[in-house]
C-alpha positions, -999 to 999 in steps of 0.1 A, spaced: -26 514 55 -4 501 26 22 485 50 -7 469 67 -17 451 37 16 444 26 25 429 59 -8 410 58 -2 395 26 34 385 35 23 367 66 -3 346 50 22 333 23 47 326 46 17 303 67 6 290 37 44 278 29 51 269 65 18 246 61 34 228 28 61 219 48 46 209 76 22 183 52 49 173 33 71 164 61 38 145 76 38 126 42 5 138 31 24 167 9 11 147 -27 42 128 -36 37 89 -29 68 68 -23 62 26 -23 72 23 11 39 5 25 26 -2 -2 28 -41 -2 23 -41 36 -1 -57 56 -35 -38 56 -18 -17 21 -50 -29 -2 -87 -27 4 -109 -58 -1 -117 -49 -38 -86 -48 -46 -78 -83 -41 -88 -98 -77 -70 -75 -97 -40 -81 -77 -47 -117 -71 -49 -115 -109 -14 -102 -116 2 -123 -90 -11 -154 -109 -8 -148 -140 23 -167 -146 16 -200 -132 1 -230 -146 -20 -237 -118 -41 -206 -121 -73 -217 -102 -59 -229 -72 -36 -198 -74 -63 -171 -74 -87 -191 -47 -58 -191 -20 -42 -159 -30 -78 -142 -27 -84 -159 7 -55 -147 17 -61 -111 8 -92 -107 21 -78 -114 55 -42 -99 53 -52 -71 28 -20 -72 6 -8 -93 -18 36 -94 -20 51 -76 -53 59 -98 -83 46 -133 -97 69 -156 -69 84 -150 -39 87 -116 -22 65 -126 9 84 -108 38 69 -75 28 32 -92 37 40 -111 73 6 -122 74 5 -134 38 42 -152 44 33 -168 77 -1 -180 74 4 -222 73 -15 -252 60 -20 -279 85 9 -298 71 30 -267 82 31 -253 43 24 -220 26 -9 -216 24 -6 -183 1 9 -184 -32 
């Protein structure tokens, strides 16, 4: 009966560790990298301001900045790292044009 238990007990830590490896190699293990993070569809709509926000924060033209850079979050759902530049990691953000063929996110 004692080897029973013991044999019990080995088998369910050695599915609970096969089950931590299985997550972890699934990437929903608990350790976040930044890959997607900027990516299209990365934020959710109340995110936007806050990130809108930082994105902003460094230009003189601060108004205009946060209208377009909130438009354009709300439909892309990202906002690109950094206060310039940095648009490839948000296709959406990057590509969407004025009608004069300009950027229409800052």
């Amino acid at each position: 009966m004692a080897k029973f238990v013991a044999l019990f007990l080995l088998a369910l830590v050695a599915i609970s560790m096969l089950q931590t490896l299985v997550m972890a190699s699934n990437g929903h293990g608990g350790h976040h990298n930044n890959q997607g993070r900027y990516g299209q569809g990365s934020l959710k709509g109340f995110q936007c301001p806050s990130q809108c926000t930082r994105r902003c924060s460094r230009t003189q033209y601060h108004k205009p900045c946060m209208f377009f850079c909130q438009k354009c979050c709300r439909k892309c759902l990202c906002v690109p790292p950094g206060f310039y530049g940095n648009k490839q990691v948000c296709p959406c953000y990057n590509n969407w044009k004025t009608k004069e063929g300009g950027p229409k996110c800052p």
